[in-house]
Rosetta silent file (secondary structure, phi, psi, omega in degrees, C-alpha in Angstrom):
SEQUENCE: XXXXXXXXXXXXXXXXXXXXXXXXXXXXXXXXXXXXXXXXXXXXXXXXXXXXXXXXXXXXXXXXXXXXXXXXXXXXXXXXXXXXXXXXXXXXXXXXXXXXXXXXXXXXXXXXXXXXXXXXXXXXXXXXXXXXXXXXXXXXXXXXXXXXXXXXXXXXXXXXXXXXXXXXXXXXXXXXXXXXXXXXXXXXXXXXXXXXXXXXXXXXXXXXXXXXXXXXXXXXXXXXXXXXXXXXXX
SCORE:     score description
SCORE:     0.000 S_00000001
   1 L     0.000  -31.529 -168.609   16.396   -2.181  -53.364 S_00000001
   2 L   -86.198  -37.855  178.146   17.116   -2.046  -49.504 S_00000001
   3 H   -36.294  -66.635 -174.232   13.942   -4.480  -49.225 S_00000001
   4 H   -59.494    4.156 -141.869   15.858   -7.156  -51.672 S_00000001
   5 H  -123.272  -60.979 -177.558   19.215   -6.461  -50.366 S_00000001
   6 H   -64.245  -23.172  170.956   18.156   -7.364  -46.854 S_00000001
   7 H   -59.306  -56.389  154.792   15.968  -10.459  -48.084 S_00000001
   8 H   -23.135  -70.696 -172.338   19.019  -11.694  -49.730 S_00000001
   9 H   -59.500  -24.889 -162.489   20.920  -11.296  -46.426 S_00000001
  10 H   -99.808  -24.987  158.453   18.671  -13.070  -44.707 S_00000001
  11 H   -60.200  -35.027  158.014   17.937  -16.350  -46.466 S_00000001
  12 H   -44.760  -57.363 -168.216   21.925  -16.631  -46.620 S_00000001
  13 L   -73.228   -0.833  160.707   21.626  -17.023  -42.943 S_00000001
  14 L   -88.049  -14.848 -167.741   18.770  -19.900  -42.997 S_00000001
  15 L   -96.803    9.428 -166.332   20.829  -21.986  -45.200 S_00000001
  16 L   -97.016  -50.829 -174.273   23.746  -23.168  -42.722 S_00000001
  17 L  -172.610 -175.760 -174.219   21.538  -24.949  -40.196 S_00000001
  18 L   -88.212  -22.395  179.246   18.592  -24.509  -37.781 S_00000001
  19 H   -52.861  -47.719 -158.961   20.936  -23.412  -34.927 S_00000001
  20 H   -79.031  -33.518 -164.516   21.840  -19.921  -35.207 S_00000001
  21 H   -87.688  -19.951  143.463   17.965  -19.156  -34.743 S_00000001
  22 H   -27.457  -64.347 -144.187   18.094  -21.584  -31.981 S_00000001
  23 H  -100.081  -96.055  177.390   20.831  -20.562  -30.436 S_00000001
  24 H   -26.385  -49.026  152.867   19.467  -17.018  -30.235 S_00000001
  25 H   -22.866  -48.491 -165.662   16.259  -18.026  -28.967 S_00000001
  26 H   -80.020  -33.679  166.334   18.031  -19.116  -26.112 S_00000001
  27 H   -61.810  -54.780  136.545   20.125  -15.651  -25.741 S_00000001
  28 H   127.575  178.488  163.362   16.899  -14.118  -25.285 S_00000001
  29 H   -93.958  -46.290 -143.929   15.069  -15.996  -22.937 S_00000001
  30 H   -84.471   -7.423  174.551   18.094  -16.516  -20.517 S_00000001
  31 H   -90.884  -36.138  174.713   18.923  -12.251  -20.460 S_00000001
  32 H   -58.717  -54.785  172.189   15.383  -12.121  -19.580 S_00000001
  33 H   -72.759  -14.614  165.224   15.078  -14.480  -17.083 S_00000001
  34 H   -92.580    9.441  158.782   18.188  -13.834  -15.301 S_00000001
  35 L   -44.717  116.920  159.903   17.247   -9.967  -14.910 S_00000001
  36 L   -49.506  171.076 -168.178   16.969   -9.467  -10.945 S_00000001
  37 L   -89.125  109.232  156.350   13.457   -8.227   -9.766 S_00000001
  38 L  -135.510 -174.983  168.383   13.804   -3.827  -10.009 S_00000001
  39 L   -44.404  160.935 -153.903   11.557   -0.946  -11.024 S_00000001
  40 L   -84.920  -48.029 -153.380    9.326   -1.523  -13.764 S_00000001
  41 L   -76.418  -21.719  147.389   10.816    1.335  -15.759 S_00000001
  42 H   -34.420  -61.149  179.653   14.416   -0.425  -15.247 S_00000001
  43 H  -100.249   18.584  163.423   13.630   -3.616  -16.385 S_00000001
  44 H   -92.483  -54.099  161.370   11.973   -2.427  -19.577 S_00000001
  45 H   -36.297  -50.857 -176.603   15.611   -0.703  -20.250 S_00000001
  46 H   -86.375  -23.135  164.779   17.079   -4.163  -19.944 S_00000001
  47 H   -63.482   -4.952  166.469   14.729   -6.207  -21.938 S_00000001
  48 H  -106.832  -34.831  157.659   15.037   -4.361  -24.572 S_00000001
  49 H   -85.732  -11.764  147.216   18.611   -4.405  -24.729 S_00000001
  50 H   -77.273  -35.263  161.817   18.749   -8.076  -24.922 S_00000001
  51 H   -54.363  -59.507  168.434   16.261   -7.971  -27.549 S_00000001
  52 H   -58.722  -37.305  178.446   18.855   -5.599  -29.693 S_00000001
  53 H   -59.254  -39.543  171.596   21.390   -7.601  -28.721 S_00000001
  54 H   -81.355  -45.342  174.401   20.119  -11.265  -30.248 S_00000001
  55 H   -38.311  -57.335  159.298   19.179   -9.189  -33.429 S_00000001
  56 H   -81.579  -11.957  174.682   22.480   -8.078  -34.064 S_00000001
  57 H   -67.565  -47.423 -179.090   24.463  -11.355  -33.281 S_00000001
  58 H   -52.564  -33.027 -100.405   21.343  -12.618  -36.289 S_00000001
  59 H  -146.266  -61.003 -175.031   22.488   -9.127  -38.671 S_00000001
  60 H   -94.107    5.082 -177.383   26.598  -10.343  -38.295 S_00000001
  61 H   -84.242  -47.624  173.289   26.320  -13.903  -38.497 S_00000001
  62 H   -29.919  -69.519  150.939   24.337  -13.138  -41.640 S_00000001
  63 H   -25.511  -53.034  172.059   27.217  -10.897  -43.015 S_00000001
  64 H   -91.437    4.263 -171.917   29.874  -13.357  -42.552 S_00000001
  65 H   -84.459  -10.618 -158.091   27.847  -15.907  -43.896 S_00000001
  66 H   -84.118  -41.870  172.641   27.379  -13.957  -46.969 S_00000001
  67 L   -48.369  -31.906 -140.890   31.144  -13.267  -47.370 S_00000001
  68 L  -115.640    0.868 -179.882   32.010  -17.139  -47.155 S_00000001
  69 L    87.447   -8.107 -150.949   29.564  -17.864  -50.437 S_00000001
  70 L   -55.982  175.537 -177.000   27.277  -19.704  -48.525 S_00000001
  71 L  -103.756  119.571  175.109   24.237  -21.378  -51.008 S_00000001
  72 L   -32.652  122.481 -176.772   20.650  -20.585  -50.145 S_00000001
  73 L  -109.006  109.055  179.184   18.482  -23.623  -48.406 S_00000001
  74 L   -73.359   -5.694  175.193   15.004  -22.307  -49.403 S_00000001
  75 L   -73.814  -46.330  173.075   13.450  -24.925  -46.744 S_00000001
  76 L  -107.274   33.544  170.026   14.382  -23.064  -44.466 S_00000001
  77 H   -61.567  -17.903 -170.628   12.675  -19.267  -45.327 S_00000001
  78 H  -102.708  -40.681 -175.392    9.758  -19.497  -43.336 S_00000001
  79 H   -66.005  -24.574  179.242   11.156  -20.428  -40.199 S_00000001
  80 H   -68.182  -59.007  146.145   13.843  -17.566  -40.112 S_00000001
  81 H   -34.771  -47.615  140.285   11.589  -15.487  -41.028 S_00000001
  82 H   -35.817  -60.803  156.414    8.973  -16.153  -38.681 S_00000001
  83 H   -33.370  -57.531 -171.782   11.961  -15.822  -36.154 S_00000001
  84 H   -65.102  -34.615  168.398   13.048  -12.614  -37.006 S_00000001
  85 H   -55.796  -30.927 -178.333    9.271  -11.430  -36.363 S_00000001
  86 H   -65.849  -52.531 -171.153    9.619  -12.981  -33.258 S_00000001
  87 H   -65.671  -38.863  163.486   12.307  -10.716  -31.932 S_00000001
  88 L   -89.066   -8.895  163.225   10.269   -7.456  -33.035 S_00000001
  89 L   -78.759   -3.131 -168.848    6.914   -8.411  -31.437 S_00000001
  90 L   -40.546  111.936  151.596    8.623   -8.788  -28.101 S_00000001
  91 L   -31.781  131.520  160.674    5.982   -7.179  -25.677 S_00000001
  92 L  -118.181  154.776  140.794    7.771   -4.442  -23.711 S_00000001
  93 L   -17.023   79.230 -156.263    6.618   -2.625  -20.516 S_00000001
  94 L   -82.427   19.073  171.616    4.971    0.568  -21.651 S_00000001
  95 L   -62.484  127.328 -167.630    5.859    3.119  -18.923 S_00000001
  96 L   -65.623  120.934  170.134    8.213    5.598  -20.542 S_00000001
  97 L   -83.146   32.277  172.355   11.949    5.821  -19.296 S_00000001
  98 L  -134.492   26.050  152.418   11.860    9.236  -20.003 S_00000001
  99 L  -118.310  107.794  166.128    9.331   10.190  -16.838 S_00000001
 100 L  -157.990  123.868 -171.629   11.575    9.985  -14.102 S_00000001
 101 E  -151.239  150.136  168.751   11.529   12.861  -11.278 S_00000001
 102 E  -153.037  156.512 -179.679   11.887   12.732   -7.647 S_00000001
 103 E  -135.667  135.109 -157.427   11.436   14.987   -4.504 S_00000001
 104 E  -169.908  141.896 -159.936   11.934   14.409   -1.240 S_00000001
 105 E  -122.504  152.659  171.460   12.558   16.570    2.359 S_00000001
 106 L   -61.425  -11.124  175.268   14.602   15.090    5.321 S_00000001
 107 L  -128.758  108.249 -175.067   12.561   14.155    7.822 S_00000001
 108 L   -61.512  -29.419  179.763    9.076   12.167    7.574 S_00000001
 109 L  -148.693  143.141  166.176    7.952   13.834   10.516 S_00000001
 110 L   109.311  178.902  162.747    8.700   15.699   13.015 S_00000001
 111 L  -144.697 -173.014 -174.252   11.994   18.087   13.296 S_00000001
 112 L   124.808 -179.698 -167.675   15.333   18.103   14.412 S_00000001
 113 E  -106.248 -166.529  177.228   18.563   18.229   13.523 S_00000001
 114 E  -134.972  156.410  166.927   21.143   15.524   11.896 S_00000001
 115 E    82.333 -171.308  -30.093   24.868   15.767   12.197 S_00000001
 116 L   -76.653  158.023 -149.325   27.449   16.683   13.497 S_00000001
 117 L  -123.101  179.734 -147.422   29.441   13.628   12.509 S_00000001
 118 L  -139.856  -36.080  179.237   32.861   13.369   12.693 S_00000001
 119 L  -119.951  179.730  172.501   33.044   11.909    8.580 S_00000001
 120 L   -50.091  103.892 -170.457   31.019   12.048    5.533 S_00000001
 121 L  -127.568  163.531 -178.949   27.446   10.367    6.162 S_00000001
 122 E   -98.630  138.155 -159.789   24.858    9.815    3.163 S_00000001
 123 L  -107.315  161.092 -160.318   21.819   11.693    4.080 S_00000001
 124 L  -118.940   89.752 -157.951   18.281    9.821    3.554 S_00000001
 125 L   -90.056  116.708 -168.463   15.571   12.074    2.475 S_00000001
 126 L  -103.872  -24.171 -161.559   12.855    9.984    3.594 S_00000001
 127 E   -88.361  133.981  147.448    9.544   12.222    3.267 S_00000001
 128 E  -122.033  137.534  174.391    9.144   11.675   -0.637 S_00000001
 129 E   -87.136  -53.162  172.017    6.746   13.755   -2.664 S_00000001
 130 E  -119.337  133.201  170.003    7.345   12.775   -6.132 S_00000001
 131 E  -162.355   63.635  177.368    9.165    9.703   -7.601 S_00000001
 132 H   -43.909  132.500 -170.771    8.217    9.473  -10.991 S_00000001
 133 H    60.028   -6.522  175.136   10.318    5.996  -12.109 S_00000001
 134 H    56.206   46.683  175.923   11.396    4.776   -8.885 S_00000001
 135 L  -115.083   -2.695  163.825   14.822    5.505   -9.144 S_00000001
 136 L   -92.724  132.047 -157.490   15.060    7.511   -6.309 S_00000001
 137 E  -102.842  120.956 -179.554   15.403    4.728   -3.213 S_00000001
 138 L   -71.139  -39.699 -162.161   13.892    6.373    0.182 S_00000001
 139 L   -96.257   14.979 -175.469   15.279    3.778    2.670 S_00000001
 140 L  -142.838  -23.006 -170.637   19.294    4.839    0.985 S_00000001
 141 L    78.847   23.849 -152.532   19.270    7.885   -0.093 S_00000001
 142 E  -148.700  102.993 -174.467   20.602    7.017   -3.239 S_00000001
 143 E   -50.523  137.367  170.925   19.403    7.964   -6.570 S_00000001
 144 E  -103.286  126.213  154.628   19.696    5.306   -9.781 S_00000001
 145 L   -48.688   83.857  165.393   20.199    6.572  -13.671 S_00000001
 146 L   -53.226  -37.109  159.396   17.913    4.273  -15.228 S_00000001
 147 L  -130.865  168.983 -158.834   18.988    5.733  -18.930 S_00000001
 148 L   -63.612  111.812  140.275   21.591    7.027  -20.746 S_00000001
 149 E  -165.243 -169.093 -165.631   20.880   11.170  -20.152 S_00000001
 150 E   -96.429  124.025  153.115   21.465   14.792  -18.877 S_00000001
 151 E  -121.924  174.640  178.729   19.794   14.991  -15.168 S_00000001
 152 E  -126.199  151.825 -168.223   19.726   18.368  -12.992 S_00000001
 153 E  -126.782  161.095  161.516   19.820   17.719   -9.195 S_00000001
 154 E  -165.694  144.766 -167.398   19.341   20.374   -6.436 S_00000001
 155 E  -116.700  155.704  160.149   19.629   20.469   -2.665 S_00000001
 156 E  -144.829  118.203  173.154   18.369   23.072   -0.302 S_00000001
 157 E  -118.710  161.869 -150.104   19.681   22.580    3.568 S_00000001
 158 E  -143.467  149.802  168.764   18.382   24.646    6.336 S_00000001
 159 E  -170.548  170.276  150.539   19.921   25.217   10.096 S_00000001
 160 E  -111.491  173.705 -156.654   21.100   27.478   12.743 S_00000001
 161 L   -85.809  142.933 -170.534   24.175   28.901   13.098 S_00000001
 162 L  -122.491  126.831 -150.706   26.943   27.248   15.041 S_00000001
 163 L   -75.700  -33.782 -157.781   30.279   29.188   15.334 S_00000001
 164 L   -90.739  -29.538 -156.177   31.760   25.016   14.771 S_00000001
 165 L  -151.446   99.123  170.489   29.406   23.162   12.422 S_00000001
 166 L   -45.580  173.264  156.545   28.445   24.985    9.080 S_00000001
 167 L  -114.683  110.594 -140.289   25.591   23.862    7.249 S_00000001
 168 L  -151.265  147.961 -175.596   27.022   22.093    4.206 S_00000001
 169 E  -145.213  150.944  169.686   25.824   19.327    2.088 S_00000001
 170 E  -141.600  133.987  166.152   28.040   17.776   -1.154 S_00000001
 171 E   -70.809  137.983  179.012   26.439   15.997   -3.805 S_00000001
 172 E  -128.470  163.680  173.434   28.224   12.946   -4.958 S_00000001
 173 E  -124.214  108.702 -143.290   27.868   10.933   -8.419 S_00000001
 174 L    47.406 -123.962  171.288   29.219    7.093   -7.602 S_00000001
 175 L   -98.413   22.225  167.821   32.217    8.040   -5.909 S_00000001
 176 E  -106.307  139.002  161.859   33.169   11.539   -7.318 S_00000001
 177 E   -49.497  113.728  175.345   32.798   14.972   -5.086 S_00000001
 178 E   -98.150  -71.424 -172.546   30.358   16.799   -7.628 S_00000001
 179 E  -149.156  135.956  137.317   29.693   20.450   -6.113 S_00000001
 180 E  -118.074  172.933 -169.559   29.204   21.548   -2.352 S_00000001
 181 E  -111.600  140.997 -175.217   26.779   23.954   -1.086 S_00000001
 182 L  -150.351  145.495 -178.856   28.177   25.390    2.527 S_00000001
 183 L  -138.502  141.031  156.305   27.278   28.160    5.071 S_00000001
 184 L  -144.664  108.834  172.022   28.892   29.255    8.259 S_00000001
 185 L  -144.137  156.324 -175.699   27.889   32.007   10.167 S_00000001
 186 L   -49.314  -40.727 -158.354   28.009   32.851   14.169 S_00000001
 187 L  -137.233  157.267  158.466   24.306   33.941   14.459 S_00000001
 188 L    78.423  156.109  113.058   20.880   33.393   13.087 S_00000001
 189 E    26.369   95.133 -162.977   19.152   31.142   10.580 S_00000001
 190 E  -130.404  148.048 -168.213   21.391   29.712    8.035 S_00000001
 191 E  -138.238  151.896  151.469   20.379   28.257    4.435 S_00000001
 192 E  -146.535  140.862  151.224   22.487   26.825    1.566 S_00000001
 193 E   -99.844  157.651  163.182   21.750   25.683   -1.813 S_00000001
 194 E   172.696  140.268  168.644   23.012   24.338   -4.769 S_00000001
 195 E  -109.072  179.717 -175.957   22.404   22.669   -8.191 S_00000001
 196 E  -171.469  153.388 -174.860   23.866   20.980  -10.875 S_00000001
 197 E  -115.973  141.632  167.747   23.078   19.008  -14.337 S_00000001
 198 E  -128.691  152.917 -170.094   24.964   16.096  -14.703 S_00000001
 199 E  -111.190  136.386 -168.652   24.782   13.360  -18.032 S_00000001
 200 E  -116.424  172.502 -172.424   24.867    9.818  -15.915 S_00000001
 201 L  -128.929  132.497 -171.328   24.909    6.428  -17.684 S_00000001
 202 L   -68.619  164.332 -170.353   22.589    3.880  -16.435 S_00000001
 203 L   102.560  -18.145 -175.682   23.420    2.328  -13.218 S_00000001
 204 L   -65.915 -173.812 -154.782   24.988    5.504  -12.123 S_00000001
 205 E  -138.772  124.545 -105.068   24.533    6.489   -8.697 S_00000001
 206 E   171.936   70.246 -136.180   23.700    9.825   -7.297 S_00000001
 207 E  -127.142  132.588  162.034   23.632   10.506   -3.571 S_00000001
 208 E   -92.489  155.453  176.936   24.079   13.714   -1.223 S_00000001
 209 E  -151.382  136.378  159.942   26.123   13.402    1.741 S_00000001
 210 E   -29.433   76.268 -164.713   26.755   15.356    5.267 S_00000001
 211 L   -19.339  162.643  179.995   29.785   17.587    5.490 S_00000001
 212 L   -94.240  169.798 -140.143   31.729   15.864    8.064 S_00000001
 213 L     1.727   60.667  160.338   31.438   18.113   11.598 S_00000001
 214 L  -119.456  165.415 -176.309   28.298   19.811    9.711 S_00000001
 215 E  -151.206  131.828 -177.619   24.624   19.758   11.247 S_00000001
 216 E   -91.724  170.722  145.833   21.355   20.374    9.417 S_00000001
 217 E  -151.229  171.038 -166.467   17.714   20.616   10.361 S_00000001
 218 L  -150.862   94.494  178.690   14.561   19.770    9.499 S_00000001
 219 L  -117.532 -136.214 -169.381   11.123   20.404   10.814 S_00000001
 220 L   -57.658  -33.773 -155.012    7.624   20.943    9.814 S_00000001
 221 L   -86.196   67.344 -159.005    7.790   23.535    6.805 S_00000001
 222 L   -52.907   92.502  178.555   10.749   20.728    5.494 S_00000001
 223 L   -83.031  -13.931 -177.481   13.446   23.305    4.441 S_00000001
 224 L  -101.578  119.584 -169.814   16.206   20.342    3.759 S_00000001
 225 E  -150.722  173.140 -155.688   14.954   18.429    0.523 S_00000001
 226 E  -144.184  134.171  168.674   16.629   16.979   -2.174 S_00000001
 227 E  -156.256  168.530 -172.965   15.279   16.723   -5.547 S_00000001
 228 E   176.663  140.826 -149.737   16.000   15.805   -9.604 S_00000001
 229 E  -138.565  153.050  133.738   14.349   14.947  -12.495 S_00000001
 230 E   -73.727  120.320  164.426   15.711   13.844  -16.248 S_00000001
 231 E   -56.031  -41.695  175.303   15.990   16.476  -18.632 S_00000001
 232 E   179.024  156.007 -172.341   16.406   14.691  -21.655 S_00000001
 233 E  -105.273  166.201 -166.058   18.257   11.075  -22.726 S_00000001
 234 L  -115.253    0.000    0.000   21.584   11.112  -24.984 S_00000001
């Protein structure tokens, strides 16, 4: 019955004119080609969402056409059809947007320390181990959501103690203060940690940044890293 019901719907929507399937064609090609150049697993997300998108403009034009009485043009059945086929063969990218992980330590080589800064600096984890999806960007520091889910993030920063300049790191997600992890102690070796899960939407943005008058370090064994994976998409 759901076979006939949509067959119905869909022959309505062939009989007004040649246009509408036209017309879609045309939606598209032009969200595909005016996608900027990104990660692979990125521009699979949007190509696919243009593809849902011309389906359903085809799904309500159909609807109101059905409402308005129009009278079937059986001439034109093959071609809609044929259309509609088009729009579910689209070839997508198959790399999965639900492998995305990344790891990464503060320094590519070398040691030393970073900070202290007088403000808020975005720190650059440059050594990367893992970066499963490419949404973490090594020359920014700055993590991308490619899809709609729950990720978990965690920092570990490493230093010695300064009576003046803690060792403190705060995660931020776009431009909200998420959690920070902070240490201050007169003597010794100083460590801080700290995680968090967050559900980001894509395009969000996901960045650690430098306590302002804080100072880190980083040498061979790379104790300051930054890392985060998806858990699962919503």
């Amino acid at each position: 019955m759901e076979i006939m019901v949509f067959f119905s719907l869909l022959l309505l929507a062939c009989s007004v004119s040649t246009n509408p399937t036209e017309a879609d064609n045309e939606i598209v090609d032009q969200q595909i080609s005016n996608q900027q150049p990104c990660q692979q697993d990125i521009h699979a997300v949007l190509r696919e969402m243009a593809v849902s998108l011309a389906e359903q403009k085809i799904e309500i034009r159909t609807l109101k056409q059905d409402n308005q009485g129009t009278v079937v043009n059986p001439q034109l059945k093959e071609k809609c059809l044929n259309q509609k086929q088009k729009f579910k063969t689209i070839h997508l990218p198959s790399l999965s947007v639900k492998q995305v992980a990344f790891s990464a330590s503060l320094l590519e080589g070398g040691y030393g320390y970073t900070g202290p800064f007088n403000v808020q600096i975005t720190l650059v984890f440059r050594r990367v181990i893992t970066n499963i999806g490419n949404a973490y960007n090594p020359q920014t520091g700055i993590f991308i959501a490619p899809v709609r889910g729950a990720y978990h993030f965690e920092w570990h920063l490493h230093g010695h103690a300064y009576k003046s300049h803690p060792i403190a790191g705060v995660l931020f997600r776009n431009g909200e203060h998420i959690f920070l992890a902070f240490e201050l102690q007169a003597s010794g070796t100083v460590s801080t940690s700290c995680g968090t899960s967050l559900l980001l939407e894509p395009g969000d943005q996901v960045s650690l940044r430098l306590w302002a008058h804080a100072r880190i370090f980083d040498g061979v064994n790379h104790d300051t890293n930054f890392s985060g994976h998806l858990l699962f998409t919503v």
